[in-house]
C-alpha positions as CSV (number, residue, x, y, z in Angstrom):
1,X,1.3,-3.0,18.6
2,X,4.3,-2.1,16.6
3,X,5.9,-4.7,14.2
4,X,9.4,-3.7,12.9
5,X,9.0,-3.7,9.2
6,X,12.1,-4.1,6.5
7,X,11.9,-2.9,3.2
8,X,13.0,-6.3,1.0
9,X,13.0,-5.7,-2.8
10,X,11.3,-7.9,-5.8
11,X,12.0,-11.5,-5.6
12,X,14.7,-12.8,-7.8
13,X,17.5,-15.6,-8.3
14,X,21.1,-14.7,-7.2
15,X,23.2,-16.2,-9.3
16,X,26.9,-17.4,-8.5
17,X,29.5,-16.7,-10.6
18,X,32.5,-18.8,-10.6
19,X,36.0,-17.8,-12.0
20,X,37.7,-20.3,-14.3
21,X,41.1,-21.7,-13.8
22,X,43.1,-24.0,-15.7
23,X,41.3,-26.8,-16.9
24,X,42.0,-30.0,-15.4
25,X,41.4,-33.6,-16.5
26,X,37.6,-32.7,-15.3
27,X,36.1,-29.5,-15.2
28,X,34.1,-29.2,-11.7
29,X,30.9,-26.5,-12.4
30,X,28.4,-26.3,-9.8
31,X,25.6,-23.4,-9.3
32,X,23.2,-22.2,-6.8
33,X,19.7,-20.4,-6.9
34,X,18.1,-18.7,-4.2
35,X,15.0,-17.6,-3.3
36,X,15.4,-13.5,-2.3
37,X,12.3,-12.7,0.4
38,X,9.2,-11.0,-0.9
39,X,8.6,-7.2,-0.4
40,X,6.8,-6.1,2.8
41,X,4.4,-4.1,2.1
42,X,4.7,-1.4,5.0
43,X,2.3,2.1,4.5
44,X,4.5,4.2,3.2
45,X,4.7,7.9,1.8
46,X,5.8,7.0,-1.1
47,X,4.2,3.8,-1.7
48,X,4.1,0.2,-0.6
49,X,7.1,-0.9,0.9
50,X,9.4,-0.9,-2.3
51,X,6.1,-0.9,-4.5
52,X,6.6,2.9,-5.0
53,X,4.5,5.3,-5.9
54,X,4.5,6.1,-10.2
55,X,5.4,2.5,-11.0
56,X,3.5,0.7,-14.0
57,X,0.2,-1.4,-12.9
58,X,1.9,-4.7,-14.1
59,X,4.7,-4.3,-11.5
60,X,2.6,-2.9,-8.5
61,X,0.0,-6.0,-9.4
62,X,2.5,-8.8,-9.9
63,X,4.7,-7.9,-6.7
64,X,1.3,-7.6,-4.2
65,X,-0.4,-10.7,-6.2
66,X,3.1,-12.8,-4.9
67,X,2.1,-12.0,-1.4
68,X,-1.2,-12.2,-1.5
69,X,-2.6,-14.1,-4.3
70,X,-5.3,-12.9,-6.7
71,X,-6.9,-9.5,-6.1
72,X,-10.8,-9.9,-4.8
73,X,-11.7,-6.7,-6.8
74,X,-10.5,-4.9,-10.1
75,X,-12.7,-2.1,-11.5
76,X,-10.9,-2.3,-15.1
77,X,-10.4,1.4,-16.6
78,X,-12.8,3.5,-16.2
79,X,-13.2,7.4,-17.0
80,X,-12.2,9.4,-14.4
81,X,-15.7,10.8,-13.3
82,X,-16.6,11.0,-9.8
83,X,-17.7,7.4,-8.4
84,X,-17.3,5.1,-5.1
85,X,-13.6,5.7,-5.0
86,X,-13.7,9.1,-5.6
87,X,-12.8,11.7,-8.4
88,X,-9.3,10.8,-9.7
89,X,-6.6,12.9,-12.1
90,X,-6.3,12.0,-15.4
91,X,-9.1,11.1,-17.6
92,X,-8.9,7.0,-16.3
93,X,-8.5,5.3,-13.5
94,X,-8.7,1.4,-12.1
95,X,-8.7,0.3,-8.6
96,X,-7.4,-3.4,-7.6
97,X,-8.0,-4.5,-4.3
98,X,-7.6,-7.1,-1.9
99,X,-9.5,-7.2,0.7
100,X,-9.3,-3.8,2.2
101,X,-5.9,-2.8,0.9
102,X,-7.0,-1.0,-2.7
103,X,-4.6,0.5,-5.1
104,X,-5.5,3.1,-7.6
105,X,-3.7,3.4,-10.6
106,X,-4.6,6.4,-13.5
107,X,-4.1,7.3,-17.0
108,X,-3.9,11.2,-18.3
109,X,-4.6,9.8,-21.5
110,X,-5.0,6.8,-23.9
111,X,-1.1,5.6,-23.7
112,X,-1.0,2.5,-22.0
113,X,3.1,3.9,-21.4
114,X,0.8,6.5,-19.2
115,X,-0.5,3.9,-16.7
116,X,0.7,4.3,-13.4
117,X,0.4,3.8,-9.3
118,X,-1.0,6.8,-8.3
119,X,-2.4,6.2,-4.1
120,X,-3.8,3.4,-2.1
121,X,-6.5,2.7,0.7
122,X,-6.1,0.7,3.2
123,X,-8.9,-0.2,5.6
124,X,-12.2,0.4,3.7
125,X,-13.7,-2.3,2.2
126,X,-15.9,-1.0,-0.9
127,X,-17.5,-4.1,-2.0
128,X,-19.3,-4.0,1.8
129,X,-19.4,-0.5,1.9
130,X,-17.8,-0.7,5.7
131,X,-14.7,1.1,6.9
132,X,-12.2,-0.3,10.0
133,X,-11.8,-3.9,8.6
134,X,-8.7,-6.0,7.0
135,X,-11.2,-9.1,5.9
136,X,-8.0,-10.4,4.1
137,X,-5.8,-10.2,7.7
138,X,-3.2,-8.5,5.5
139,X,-2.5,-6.7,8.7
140,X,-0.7,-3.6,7.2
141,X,0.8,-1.0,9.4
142,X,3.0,2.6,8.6
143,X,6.8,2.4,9.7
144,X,5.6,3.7,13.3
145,X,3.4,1.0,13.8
146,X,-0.5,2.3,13.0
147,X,-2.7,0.1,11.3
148,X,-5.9,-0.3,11.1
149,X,-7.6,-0.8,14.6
150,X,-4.8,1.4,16.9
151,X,-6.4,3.6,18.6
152,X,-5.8,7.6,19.0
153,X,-3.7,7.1,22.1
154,X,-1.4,5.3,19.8
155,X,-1.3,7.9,17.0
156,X,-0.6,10.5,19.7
157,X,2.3,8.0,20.7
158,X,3.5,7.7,17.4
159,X,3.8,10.9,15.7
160,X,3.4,13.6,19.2
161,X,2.9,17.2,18.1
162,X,2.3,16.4,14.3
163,X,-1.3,15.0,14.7
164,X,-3.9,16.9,14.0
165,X,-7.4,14.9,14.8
166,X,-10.4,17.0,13.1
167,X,-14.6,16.4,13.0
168,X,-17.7,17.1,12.7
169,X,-19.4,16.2,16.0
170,X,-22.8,16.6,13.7
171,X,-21.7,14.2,10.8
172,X,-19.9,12.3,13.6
173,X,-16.9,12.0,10.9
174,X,-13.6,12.3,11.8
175,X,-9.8,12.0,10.0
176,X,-6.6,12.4,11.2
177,X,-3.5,14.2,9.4
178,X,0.1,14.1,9.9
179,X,2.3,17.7,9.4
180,X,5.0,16.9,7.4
181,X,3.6,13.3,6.4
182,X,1.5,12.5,3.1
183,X,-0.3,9.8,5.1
184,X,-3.8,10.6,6.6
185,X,-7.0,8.6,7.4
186,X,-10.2,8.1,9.5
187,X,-11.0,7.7,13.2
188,X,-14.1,6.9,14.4
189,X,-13.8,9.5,16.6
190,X,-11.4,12.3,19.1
191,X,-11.4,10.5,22.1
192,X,-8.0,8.5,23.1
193,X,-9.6,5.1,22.9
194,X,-11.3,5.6,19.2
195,X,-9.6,3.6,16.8
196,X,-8.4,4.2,12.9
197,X,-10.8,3.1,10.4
198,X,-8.6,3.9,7.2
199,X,-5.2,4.5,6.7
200,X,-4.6,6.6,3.2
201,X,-2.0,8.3,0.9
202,X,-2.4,11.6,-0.6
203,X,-2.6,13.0,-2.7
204,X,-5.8,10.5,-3.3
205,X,-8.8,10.6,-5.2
206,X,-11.2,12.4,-2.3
């Protein structure tokens, strides 16, 4: 099911200016704050809605932690060695997640200045070690409407000619690529009514 998706920016306070005048007998100054909406965060090639790809951890984790509170899992830097979220660039990496919705940040060096938002996962859930879930009900989707759960028939609908589905009947394992697109992921199978099991942005750390 497709759910139109806006790009909002960060949230801020818009302030109102107000010209002065003459002065009067009293002077009249009044101001207003409001609230600008949160980002939605819609899978994106470039990033998270307006959380874009490159920006520094402290952004990307503030603006998600708005929407949706605390992250359930944060790795901390670690060297950049081949481990349950892959083998990164750079000589560190850190993954933050929240539920199934993990972002990967990396480091080519020691600079914190070197920090930044490098890919994200959305679907797998590496604390269970289980693909095809959103325990969080974050209930992501790409501007065309694929999330996690559509089935082939819909990524057929959604991007025609440009999928390519590809397997291993042995290994029963199955992705899905986009021409053109840096968005890929995981079916759980060729067959119109299999459904996505993760929904990723590469380059990633595969």
């Amino acid at each position: 099911m497709h759910f139109p998706k806006t790009r909002l920016g960060v949230a801020c306070l818009v302030f109102a200016l107000v010209a002065g005048g003459c002065a009067t007998d009293a002077a009249e100054t009044s101001t207003s704050t409001e609230a600008a909406p949160l980002p939605t965060l819609v899978l994106a090639e470039d990033g998270l809605g307006d959380v874009l790809i490159g920006f520094p951890p402290e952004v990307v984790l503030a603006d998600i932690s708005a929407l949706f509170g605390s992250p359930d899992l944060d790795s901390g830097w670690i060297p950049s060695e081949p481990n349950i979220y892959g083998s990164c660039p750079g000589r560190f990496m850190r993954a933050v997640g929240w539920g199934s919705l993990v972002t990967i940040f990396v480091n080519d060096g020691i600079d914190p200045l070197g920090e930044r938002f490098f890919t994200y996962t959305y679907g797998y859930d590496y604390a269970e070690n289980v693909g095809g879930v959103d325990p969080r009900g974050l209930n992501l989707s790409t501007d065309e409407g694929i999330t996690v759960g559509s089935t082939v028939a819909d990524l057929h609908s959604a991007y025609g000619a440009r999928l390519l589905v590809t397997g291993d009947t042995a290994l029963d394992v199955w992705s899905f690529d986009i021409d053109g697109s840096a968005l890929r992921g995981l079916v759980n199978g060729p067959d119109q009514m299999h459904t996505v099991t993760l929904i990723e942005l590469t380059p990633s750390c595969g």
